[in-house]
KEBAMI-401651 format. One line per 10 residues: number of its first residue (from 1); for each residue x, y, z of C-alpha. Coordinates in nm, 4 decimals. Layout:
BEGIN
NUM	X,Y,Z ~ ...
END
This chain:
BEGIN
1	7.7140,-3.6011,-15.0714 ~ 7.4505,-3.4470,-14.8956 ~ 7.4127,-3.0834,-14.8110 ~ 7.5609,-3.0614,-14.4538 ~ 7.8519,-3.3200,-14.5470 ~ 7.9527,-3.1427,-14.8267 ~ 7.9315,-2.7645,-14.6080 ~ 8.1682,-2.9397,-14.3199 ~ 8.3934,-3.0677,-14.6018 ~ 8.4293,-2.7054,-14.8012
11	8.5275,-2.6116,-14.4523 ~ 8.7454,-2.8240,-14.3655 ~ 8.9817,-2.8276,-14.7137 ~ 8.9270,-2.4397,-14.7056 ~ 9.0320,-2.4119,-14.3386 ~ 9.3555,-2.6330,-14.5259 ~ 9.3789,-2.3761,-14.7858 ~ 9.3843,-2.1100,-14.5459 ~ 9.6360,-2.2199,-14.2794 ~ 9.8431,-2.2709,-14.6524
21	9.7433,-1.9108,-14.7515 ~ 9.8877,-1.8413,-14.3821 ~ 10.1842,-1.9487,-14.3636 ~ 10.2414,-1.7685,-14.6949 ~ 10.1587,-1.4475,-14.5277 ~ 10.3815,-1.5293,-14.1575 ~ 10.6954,-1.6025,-14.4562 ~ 10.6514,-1.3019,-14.5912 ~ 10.6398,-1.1018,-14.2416 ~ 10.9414,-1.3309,-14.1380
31	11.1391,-1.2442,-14.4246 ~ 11.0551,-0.8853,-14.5411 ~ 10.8709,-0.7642,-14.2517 ~ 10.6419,-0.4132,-14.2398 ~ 10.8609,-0.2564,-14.4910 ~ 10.8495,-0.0678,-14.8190 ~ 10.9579,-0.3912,-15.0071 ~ 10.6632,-0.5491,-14.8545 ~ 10.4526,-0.2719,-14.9128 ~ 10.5945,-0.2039,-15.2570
41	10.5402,-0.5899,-15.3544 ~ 10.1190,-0.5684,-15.1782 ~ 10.0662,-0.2648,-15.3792 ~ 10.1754,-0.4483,-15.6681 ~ 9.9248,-0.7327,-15.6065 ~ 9.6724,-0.5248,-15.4868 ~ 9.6173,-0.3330,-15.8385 ~ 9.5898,-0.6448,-16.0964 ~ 9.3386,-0.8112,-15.8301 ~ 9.1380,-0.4758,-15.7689
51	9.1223,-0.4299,-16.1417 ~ 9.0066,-0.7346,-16.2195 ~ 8.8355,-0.8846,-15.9333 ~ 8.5554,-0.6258,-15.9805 ~ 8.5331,-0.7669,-16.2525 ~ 8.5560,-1.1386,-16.2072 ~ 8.3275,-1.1120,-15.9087 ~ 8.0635,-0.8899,-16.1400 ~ 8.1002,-1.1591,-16.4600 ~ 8.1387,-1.5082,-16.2374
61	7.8151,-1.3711,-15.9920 ~ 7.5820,-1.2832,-16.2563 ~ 7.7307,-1.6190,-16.4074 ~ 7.5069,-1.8701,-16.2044 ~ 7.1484,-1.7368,-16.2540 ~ 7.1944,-1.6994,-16.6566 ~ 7.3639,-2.0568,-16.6572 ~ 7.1356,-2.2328,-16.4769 ~ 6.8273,-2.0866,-16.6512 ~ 7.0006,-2.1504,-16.9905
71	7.0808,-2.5003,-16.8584 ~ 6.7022,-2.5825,-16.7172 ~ 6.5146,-2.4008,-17.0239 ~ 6.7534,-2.4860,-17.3201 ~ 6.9903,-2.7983,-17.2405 ~ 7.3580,-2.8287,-17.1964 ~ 7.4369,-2.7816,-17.5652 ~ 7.3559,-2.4373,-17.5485 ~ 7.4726,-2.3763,-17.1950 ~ 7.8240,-2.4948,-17.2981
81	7.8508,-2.2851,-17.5893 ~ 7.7324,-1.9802,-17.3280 ~ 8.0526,-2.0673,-17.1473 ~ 8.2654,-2.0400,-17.4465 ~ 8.1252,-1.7249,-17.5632 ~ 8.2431,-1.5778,-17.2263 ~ 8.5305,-1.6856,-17.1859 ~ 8.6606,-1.5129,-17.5478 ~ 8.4819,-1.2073,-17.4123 ~ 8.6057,-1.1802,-17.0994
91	8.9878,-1.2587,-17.2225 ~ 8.9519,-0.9971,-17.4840 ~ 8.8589,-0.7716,-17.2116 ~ 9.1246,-0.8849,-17.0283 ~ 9.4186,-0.7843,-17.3140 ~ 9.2177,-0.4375,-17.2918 ~ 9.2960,-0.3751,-16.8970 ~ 9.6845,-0.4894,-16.9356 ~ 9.7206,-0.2756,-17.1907 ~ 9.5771,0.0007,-17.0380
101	9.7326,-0.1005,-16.7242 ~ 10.0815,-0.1323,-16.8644 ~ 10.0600,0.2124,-17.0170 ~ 9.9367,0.3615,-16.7113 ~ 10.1514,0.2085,-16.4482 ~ 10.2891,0.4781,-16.3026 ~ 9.9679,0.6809,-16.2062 ~ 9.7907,0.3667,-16.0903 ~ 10.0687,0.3414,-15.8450 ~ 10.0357,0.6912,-15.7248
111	9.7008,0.6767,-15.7159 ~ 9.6798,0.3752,-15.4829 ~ 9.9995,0.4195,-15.2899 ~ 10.0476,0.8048,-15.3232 ~ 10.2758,0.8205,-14.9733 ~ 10.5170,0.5916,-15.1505 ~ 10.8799,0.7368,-15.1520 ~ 11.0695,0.7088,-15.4905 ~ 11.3087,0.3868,-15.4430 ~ 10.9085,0.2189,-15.3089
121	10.7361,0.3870,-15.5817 ~ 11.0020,0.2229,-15.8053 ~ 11.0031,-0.0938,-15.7201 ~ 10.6232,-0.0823,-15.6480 ~ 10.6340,-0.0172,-16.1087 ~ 10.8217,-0.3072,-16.1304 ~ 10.6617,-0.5430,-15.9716 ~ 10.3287,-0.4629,-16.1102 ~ 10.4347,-0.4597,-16.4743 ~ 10.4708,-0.8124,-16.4035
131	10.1826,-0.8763,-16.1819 ~ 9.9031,-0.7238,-16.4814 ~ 9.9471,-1.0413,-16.6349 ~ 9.7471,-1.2421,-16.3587 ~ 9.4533,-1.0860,-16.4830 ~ 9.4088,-1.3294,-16.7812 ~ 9.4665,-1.6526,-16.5752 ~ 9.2681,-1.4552,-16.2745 ~ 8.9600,-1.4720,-16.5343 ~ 9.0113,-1.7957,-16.6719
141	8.9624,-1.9092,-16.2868 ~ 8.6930,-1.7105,-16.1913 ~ 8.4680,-1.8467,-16.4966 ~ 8.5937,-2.2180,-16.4295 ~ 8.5286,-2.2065,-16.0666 ~ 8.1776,-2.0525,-16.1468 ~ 8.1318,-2.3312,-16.4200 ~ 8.2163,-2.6367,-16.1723 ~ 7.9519,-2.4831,-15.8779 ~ 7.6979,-2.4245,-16.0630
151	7.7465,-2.7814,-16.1665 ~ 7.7370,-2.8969,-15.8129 ~ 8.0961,-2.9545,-15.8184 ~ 8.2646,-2.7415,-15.4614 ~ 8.5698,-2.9483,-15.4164 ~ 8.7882,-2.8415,-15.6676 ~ 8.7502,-2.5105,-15.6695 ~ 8.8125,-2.5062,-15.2887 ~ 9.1301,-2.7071,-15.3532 ~ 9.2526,-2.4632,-15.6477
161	9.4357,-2.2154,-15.4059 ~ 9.6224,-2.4993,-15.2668 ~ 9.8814,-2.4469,-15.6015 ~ 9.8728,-2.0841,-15.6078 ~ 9.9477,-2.1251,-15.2293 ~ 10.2411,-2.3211,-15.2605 ~ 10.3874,-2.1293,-15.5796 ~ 10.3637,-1.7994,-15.3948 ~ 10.5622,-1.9442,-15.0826 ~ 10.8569,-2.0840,-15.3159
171	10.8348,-1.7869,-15.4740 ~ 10.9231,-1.5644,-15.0996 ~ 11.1561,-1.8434,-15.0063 ~ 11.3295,-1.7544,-15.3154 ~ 11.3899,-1.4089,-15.2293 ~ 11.4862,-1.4043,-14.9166 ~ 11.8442,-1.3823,-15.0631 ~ 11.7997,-1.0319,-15.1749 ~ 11.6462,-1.0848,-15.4688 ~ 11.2887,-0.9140,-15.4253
181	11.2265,-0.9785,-15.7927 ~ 11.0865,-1.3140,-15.7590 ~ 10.7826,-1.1811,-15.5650 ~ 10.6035,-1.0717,-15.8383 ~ 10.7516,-1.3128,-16.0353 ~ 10.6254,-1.5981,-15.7868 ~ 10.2600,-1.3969,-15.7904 ~ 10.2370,-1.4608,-16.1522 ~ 10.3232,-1.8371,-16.1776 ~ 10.1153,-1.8827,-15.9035
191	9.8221,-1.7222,-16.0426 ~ 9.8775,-1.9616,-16.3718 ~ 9.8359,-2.2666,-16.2109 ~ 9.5406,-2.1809,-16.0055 ~ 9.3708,-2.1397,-16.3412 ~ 9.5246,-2.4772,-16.4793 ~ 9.3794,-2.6779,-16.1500 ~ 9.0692,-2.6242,-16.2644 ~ 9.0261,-2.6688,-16.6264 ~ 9.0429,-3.0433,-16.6305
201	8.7782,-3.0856,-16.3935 ~ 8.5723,-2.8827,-16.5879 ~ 8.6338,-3.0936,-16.8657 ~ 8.5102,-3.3767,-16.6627 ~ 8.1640,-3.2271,-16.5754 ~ 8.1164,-3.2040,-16.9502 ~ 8.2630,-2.8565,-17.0470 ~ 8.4211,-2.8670,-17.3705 ~ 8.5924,-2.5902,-17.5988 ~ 8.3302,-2.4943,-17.9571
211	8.3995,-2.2871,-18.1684 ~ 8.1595,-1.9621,-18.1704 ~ 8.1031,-1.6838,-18.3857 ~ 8.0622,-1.3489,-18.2804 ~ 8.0065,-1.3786,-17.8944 ~ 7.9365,-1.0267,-17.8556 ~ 7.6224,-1.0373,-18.0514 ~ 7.4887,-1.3282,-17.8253 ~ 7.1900,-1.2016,-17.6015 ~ 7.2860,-1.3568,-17.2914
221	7.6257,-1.2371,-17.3253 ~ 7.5072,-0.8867,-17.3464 ~ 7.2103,-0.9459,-17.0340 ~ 7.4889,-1.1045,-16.8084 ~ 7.7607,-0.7701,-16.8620 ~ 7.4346,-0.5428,-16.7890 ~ 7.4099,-0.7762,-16.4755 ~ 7.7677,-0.7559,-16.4313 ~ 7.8071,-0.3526,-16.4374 ~ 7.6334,-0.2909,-16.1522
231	7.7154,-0.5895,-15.9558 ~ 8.0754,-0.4775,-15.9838 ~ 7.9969,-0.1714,-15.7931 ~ 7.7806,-0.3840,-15.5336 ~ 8.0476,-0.6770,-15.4552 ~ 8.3273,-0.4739,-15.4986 ~ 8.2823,-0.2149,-15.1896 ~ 8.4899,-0.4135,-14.9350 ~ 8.7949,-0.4019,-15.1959 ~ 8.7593,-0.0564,-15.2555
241	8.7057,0.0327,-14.8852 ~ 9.0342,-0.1815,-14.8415 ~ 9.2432,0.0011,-15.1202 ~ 9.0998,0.3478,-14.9559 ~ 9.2499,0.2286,-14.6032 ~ 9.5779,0.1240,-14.7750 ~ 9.6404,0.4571,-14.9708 ~ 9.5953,0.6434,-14.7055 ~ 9.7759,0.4255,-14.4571 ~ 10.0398,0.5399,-14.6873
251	10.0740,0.8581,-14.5878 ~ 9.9874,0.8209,-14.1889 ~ 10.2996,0.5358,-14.1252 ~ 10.5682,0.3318,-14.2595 ~ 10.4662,0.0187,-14.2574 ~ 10.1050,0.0690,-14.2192 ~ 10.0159,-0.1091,-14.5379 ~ 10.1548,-0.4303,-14.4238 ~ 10.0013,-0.3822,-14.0905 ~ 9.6691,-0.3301,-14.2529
261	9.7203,-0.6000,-14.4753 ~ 9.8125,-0.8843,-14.1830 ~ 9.5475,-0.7874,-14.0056 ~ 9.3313,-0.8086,-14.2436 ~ 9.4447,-1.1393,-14.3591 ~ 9.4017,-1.2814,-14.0045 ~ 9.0037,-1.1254,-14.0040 ~ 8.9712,-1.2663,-14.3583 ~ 9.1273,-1.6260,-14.2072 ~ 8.7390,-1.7451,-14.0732
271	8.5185,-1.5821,-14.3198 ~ 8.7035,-1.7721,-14.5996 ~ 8.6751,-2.0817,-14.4179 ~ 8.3188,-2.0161,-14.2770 ~ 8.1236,-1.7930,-14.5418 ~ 8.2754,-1.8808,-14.8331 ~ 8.2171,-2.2461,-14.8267 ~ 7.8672,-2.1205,-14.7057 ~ 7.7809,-1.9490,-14.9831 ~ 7.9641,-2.1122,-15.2172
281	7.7399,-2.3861,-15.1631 ~ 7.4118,-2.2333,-15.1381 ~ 7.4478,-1.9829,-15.4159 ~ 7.3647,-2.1953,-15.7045 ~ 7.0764,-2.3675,-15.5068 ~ 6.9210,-2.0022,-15.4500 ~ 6.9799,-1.9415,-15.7960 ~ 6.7749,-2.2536,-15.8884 ~ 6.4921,-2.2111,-15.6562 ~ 6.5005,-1.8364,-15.7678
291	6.4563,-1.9251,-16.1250 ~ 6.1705,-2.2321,-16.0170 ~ 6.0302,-1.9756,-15.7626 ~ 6.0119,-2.1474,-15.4859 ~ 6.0100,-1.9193,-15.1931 ~ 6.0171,-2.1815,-14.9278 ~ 6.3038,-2.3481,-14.9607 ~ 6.4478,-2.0311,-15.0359 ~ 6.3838,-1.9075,-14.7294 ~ 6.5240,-2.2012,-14.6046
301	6.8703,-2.1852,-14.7433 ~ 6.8935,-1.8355,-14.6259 ~ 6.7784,-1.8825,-14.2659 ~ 7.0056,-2.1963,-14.2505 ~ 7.3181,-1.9755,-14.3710 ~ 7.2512,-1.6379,-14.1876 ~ 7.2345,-1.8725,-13.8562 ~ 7.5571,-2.0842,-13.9466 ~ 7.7034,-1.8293,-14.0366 ~ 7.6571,-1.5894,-13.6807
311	7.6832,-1.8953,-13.4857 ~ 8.0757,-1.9707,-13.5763 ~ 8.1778,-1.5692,-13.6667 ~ 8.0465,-1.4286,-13.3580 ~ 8.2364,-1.5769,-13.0828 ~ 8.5609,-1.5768,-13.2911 ~ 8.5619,-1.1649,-13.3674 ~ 8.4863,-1.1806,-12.9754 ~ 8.8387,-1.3719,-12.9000 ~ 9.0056,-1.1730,-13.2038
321	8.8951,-0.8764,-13.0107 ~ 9.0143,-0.9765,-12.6731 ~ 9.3194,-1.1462,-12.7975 ~ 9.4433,-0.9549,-13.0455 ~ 9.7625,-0.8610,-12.9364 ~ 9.8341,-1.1670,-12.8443 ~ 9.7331,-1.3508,-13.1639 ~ 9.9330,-1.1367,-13.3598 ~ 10.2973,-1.2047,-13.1706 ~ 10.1999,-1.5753,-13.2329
331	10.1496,-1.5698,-13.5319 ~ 10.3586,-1.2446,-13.7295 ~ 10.5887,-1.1556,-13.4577 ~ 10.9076,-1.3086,-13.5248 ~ 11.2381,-1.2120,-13.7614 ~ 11.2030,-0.8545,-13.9062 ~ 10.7929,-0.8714,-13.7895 ~ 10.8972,-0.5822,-13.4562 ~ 10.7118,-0.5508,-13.1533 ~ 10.5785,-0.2292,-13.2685
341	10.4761,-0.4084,-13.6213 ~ 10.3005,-0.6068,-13.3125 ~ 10.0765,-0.3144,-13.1920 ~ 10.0606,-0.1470,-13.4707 ~ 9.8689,-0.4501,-13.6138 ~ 9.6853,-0.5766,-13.3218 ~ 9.4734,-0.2409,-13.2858 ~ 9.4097,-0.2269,-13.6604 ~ 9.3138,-0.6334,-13.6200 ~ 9.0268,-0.5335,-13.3145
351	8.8692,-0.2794,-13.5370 ~ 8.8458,-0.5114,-13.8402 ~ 8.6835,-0.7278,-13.6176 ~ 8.4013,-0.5606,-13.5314 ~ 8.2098,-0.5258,-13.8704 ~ 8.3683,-0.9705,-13.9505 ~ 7.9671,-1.0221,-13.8607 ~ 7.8311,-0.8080,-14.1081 ~ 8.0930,-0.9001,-14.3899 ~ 7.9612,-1.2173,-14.3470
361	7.6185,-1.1508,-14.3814 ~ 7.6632,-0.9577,-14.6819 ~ 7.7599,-1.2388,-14.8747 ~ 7.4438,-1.3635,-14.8240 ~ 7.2438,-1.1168,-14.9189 ~ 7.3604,-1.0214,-15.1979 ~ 7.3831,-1.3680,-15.3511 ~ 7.0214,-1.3695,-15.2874 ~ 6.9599,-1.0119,-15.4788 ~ 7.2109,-1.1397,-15.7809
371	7.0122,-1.5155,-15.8123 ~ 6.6451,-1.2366,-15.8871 ~ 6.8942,-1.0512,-16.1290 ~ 6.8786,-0.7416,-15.9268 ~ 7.2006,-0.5754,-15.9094 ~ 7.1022,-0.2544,-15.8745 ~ 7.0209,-0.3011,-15.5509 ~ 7.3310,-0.3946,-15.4385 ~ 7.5521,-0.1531,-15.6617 ~ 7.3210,0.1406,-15.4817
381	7.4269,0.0431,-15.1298 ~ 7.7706,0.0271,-15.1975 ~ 7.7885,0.3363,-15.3480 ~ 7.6431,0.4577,-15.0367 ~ 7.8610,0.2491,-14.7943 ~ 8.2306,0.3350,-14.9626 ~ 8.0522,0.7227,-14.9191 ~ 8.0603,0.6374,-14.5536 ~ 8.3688,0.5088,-14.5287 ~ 8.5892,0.7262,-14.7052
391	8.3884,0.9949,-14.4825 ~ 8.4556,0.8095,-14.1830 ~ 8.8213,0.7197,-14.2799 ~ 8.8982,1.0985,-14.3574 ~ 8.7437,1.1840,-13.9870 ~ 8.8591,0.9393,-13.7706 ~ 9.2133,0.8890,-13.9100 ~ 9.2572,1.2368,-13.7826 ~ 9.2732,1.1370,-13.4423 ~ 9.2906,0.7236,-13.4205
401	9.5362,0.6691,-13.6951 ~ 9.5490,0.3728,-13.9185 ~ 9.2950,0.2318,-13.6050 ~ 9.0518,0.4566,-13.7464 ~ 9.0711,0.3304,-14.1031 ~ 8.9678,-0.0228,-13.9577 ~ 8.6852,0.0987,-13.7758 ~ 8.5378,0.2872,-14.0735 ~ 8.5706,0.0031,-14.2621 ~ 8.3760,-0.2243,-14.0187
411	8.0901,0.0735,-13.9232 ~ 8.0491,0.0721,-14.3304 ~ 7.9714,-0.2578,-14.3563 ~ 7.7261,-0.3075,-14.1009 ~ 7.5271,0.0074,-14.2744 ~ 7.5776,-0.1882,-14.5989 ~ 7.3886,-0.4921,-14.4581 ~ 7.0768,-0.2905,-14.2766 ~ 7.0407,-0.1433,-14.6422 ~ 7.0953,-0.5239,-14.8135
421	6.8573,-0.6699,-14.5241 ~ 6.5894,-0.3544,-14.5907 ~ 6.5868,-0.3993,-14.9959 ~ 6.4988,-0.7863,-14.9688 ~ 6.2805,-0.7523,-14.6894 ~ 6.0702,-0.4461,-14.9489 ~ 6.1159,-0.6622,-15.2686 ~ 5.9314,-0.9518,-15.0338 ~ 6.2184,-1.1886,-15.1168 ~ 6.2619,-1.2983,-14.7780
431	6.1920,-1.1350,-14.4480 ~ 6.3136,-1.2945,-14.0808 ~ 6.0709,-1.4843,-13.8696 ~ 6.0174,-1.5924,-13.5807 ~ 6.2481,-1.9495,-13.5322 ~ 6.5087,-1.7029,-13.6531 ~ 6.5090,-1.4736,-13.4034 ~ 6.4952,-1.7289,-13.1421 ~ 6.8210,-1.8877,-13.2736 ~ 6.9997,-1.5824,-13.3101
441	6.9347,-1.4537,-12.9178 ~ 7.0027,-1.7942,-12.8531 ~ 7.3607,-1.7655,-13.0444 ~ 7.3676,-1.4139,-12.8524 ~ 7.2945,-1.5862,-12.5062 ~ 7.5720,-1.8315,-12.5408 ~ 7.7977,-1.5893,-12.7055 ~ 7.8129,-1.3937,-12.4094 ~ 7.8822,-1.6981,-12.1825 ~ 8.1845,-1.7597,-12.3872
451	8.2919,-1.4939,-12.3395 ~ 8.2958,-1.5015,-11.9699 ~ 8.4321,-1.8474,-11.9229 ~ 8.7294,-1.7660,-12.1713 ~ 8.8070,-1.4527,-11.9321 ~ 8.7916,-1.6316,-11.6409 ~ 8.9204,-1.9330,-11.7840 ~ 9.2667,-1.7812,-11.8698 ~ 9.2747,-1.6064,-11.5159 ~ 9.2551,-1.9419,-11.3725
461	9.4924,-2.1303,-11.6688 ~ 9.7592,-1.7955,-11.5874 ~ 9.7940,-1.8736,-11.1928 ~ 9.8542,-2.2510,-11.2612 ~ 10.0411,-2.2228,-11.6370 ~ 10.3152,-1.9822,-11.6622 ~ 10.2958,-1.9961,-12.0322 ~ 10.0619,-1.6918,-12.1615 ~ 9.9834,-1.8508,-12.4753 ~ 9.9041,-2.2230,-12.3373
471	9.6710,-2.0397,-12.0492 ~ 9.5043,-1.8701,-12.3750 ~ 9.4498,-2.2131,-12.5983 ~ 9.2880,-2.3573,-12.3133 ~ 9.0683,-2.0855,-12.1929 ~ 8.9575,-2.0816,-12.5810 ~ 8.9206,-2.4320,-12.5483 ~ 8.7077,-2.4447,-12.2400 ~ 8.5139,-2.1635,-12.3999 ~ 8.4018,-2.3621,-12.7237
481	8.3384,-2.6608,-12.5730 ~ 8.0905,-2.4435,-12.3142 ~ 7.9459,-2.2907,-12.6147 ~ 7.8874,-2.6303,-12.8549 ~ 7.7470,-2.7877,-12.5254 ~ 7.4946,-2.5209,-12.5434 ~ 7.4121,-2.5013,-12.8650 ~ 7.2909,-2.8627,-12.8124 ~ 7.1289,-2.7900,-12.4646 ~ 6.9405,-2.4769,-12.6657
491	6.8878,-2.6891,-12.9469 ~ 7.0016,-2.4531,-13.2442 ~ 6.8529,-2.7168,-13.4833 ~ 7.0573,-2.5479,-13.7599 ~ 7.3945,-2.5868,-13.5857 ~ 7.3381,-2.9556,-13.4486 ~ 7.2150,-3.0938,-13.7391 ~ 7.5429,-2.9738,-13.8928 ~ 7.7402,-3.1450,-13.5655 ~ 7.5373,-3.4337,-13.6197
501	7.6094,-3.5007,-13.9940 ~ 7.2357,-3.5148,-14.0629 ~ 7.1857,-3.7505,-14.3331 ~ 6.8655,-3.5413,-14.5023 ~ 6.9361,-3.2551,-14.6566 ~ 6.6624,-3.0117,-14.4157 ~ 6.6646,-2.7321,-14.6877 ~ 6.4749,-2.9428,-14.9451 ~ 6.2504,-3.1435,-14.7018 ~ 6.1458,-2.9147,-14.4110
511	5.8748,-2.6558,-14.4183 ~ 6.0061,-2.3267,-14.4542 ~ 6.0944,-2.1353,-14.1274 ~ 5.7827,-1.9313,-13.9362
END
């Protein structure tokens, strides 16, 4: 399947996934609301995941450039037994964390929930005592879906939260009579067979279980956790910047977690469709042409993504922006989901907006920093950006609230990228030229006219339609079908060879970008 096939197919299962992943969140609203069981029961997920998905995301990242140069320079014999050695590593590290995370529960609560009242701060224990034990299955899927990519294999691991999905739901469904129990007993399950999804088709690219001696002492086990260290730090700033908002959401409002957390969810909703079947894709192709240094079809890949990408995630943090309120009653704002729950989540949702752009972005960039085994780079600039936004939080939660946790977040991020953008652009990586700043004022341009003709589109739809939310699908409507017109009338070659299904894949054929 060629390149933009296989990108419009990652989208559409993950745009699937997400609508699955959804639905799981407007059940939980519907049932248990912005409350402390809810916040108790997203504190209890949030901990296992921000343990390990530093982690995961440090190990499975630095994964793909070590693999692939094992794999090109040494055969599949030897790039199979890599995989084995890190998986025993990497579960070994794993009993480590759950046992210092069972032994520390209590603290780890405080220390990420420290508004909770006792009865939330008990429950909150409970749950994650149970929810600790995702971490092995969590890295078992992280190395498998990392495994099956670089192996040019995107469709499974896109389908793999379809289970956990579904699990998780059940899981709500069953507690809805009171028993708040099977949340984190749901969360668990769930995470098990997400793991299990995968490992068959891993056996069909040709993975298969060896027995190994002493993985520690293996060098490329040892140069991929020096990769990993630092690119734990780097990948891992949006988490922490998340976990900062939450903890001290906990101490502004009741119910600000959850509020936090649903908007975040609905911000998150594009970028997992958009960026991470973006980079998904083009991660292990950067990695190869890093290793074969080939600059221009580097450059390429990366103009091709960075334009992609901007041309779908601006205009929708534009209509997130303008219809938040409204986007939020639609979807969250029914059973115990209040209309205050409403606002309160709506602001929070325009703020988060803002920096969806530079999120995006960042992806990018710092897949192309990992694939050159720089993850300094990227472990610097976060260290700088969370500096900024815990500054920013502290200051403008003062006066804006839980708002001003969602702003500091986004303001972070875009400082984040200049400093990404800056450190490839100086290690002469990749720097922007000129066909890429002509589609990007182009995707600007047209932006802006979407804008316009969704405003004045749902004036016109409101006088004629007395339903608010019809008058607002149809004004979106008319605005996307303004915008794709001109994306062909502009001729954003990256975007309509994408609408057009072009049969060649452009990033191995054409001359780099100018």
């Amino acid at each position: 399947m060629k390149k933009n096939k296989t990108i419009v197919v990652l989208m559409l299962i993950a745009g699937l996934s997400k609508l699955v992943g959804f639905s799981r969140e407007i059940i939980l609203s519907y049932f248990w609301g912005a409350t402390n069981i809810s916040d108790a029961y997203l504190i209890s997920t949030t901990i296992p995941t921000t343990i390990f998905t530093f982690v995961g995301v440090g190990i499975t990242t630095g994964f793909i450039p070590i693999y692939t140069e094992i794999k090109e320079k040494e055969g599949r014999l030897q790039s199979n037994a890599f995989v084995n050695k890190l998986l025993v590593s990497t579960l070994l590290i794993c009993c480590g964390l759950i046992a210092v995370g069972e032994l520390f529960c209590g603290p780890l609560v405080r220390i990420f929930a420290s508004g909770f009242d006792q009865e939330t701060y008990r429950i909150a224990v409970t749950f994650t005592r149970v929810s600790l034990f995702e971490i092995g299955f969590t890295t078992i899927m992280y190395i498998m879906t990392a495994y099956l990519q670089s192996e040019d294999s995107f469709i499974a691991p896109a389908l793999a939260s379809f289970p956990m999905n579904l699990m998780t739901i059940g899981a709500i469904w069953l507690s809805s009579n009171g028993n708040y129990y099977f949340l984190c007993i749901g969360c668990l399950a769930a995470s098990f067979a997400q793991a299990a999804f995968l490992v068959p088709f891993a056996f069909r690219k040709g993975f298969r279980i060896t027995r190994i001696a002493n993985p520690r002492g293996d060098s490329k086990i040892k140069e991929l956790f020096a990769l990993a260290l630092p690119t734990i730090i780097g990948t891992s700033v949006n988490d922490i910047n998340v976990l900062v908002d939450r903890t001290l959401a906990s101490n502004l409002s009741v119910g600000g977690i959850s509020a936090l957390n649903y908007a975040s969810k609905i911000n998150a909703f594009l970028q997992g469709i958009i960026v991470l079947s973006i980079v998904s894709y083009i991660y292990p192709k950067i990695a190869k042409f890093a290793v074969n240094q080939d600059s221009g079809k580097l450059k390429n890949v990366i103009d091709s993504a960075l334009v992609s990408i901007v041309f779908i995630l601006l205009p929708a943090s534009c209509v997130l922006i303008i219809f938040a309120e409204k986007i939020v009653s639609l979807i969250f704002g029914h059973g115990a989901f209040d209309r205050d729950a409403v606002l309160m989540t709506s602001s929070v949702l325009a703020f988060y907006s803002i920096g969806m752009i530079a999120n995006g972005l960042r992806e990018v960039f710092s897949r192309v920093l990992f694939a050159y085994k720089d993850s300094k780079t990227p472990m610097i600039n976060g260290a700088i950006g969370m500096v900024i936004n815990i500054v920013l939080n502290l200051v403008l939660s003062s006066f804006m609230g839980i708002d001003g946790l969602a702003l500091s977040t986004s303001v972070s991020s875009f400082c984040i990228l200049v400093m990404l953008m800056y450190g490839i652009a100086r290690k002469k990586i990749w720097k922007p030229g000129r066909t890429l700043y002509v589609s990007l004022a182009k995707i600007a341009a047209l932006s802006a006219v979407m804008c316009c003709c969704v405003l004045l589109g749902k004036r016109a739809a409101s006088m004629l339609i007395g339903n608010e939310y019809v008058s607002i699908a149809l004004s979106v409507l008319l605005g996307g079908i303004v915008y794709l017109l001109g994306a062909f009338l502009l001729d954003i070659r990256e975007i309509t060879s994408m609408l057009r299904f072009t049969k060649k894949d452009r990033e191995e054929e054409e001359a780099p970008h100018e």
